[in-house]
N, C-alpha and C positions, 0 to 999 in steps of 0.2 A: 439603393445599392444592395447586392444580394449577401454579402457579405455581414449586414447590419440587421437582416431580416432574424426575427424570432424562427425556431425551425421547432416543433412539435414530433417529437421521436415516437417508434413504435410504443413506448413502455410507456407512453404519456407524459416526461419528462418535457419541458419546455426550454429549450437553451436560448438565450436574449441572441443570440448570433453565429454566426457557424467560422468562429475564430475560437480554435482549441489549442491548448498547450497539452503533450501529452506528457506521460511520465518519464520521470530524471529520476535517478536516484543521487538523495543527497550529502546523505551521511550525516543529518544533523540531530542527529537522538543524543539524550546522556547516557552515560555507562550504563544504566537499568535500562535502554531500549527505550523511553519514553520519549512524548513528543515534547518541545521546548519553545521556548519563545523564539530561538531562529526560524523554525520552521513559521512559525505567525508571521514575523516579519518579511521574511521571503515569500509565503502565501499569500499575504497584503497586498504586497508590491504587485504581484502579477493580476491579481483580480482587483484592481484599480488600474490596470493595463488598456481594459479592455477585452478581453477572453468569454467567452461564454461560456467554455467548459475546461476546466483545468482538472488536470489527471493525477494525481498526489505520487509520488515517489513511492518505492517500495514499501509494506506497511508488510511487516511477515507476521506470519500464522504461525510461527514455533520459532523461540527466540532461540534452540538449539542449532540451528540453521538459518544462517543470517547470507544474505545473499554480499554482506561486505560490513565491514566494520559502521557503527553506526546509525545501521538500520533499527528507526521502530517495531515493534514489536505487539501484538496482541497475544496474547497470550495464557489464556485463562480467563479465571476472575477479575477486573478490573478495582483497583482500590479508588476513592473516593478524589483523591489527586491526579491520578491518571484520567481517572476521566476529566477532571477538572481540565487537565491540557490537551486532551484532543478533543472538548469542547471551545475553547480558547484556540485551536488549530482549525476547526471548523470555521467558526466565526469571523476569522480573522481573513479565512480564505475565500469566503463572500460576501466581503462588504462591499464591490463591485457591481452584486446582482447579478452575478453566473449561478452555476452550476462547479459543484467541487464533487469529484470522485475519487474515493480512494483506491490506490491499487491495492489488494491485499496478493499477497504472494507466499509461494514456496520455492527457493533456488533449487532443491532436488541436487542433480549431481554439480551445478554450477556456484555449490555454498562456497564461501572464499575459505581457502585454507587458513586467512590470518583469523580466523574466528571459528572453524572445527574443520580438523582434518580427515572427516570418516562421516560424508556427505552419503544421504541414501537419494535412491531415484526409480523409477519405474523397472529400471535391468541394471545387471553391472558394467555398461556403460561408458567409460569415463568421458573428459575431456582435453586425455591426452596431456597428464602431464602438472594441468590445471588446478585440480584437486586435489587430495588424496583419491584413494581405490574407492568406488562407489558399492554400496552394499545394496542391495533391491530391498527394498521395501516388502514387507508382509502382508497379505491380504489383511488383517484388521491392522498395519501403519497406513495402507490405504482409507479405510473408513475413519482413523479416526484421523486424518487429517483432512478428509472431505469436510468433517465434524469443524474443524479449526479454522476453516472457512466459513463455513455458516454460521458457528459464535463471532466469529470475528463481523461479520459482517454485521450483525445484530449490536452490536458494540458501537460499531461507526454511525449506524443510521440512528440510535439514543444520541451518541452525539453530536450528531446536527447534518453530517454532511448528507448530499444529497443525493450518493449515488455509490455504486462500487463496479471497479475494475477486475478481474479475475485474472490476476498472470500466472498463465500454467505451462508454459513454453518448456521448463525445464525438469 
């Protein structure tokens, strides 16, 4: 069945089958943005499902801008416990034998007000209402949150998982 078949990606990634979960965001961080043992438990469950490739919920690039209360967070230097749980979030997410990616993200003008009200974004933008008023971003708030992506990613792939998603929608 085609569905069971291993599928070998452009990037050389090898997924056990072309059943994916893509990303949800969960809201299961603690108050510091980190990742916890819900998120293991829930990554567990689904990569004992069955799934080749599971898509991790939001992982933001600047805990100033959270795209909702809850969200993990990268953000800098990583202390020796944080990686501790996004290696324990890794691991826990394929013990199945998938493939785990994370999303890392920026929400831009679609940060939830319950968590900052003075969202930046490409223009000023809004979403109507949604937000606060959107401030544009400065050519170096642009480079260095390009930056925030590439640490961040460099961060994920130490800690095990095996891939990263780029959500830049907003």
């Amino acid at each position: 069945m085609l569905a069971q078949t291993p599928i070998t990606l452009p990037c050389g990634q090898v997924v056990p089958n072309r059943i994916g979960k893509s990303a949800l965001t969960e809201g299961l961080s603690d108050s510091l943005n980190r990742a916890t043992d819900r998120h293991c438990k829930l990554y567990e469950a689904w990569s004992r499902g069955g799934s080749g490739l599971l898509v991790t919920g939001n992982i933001q690039v600047d805990r100033r801008y959270l795209e909702r209360p809850g969200n993990p967070a990268i953000d800098g230097p990583q202390s020796e416990d944080q990686m501790a749980r996004l290696r324990a979030y890794a691991e826990a997410s394929m013990v199945g034998g998938n493939q785990t990616w994370v999303q890392l993200g920026h929400p831009g003008r679609q940060c939830s007000p319950l968590v900052n009200t003075s969202p930046v974004g490409p223009s000023d933008i809004g979403l109507g209402g949604a937000a606060g008023a959107v401030r544009p971003l400065t050519a170096a708030e642009i480079v260095e949150t390009i930056e925030r992506f590439a640490f961040a990613a460099g961060v994920v792939k130490e800690a095990g998982f095996s891939g990263v998603q780029l959500h830049g929608a907003h």
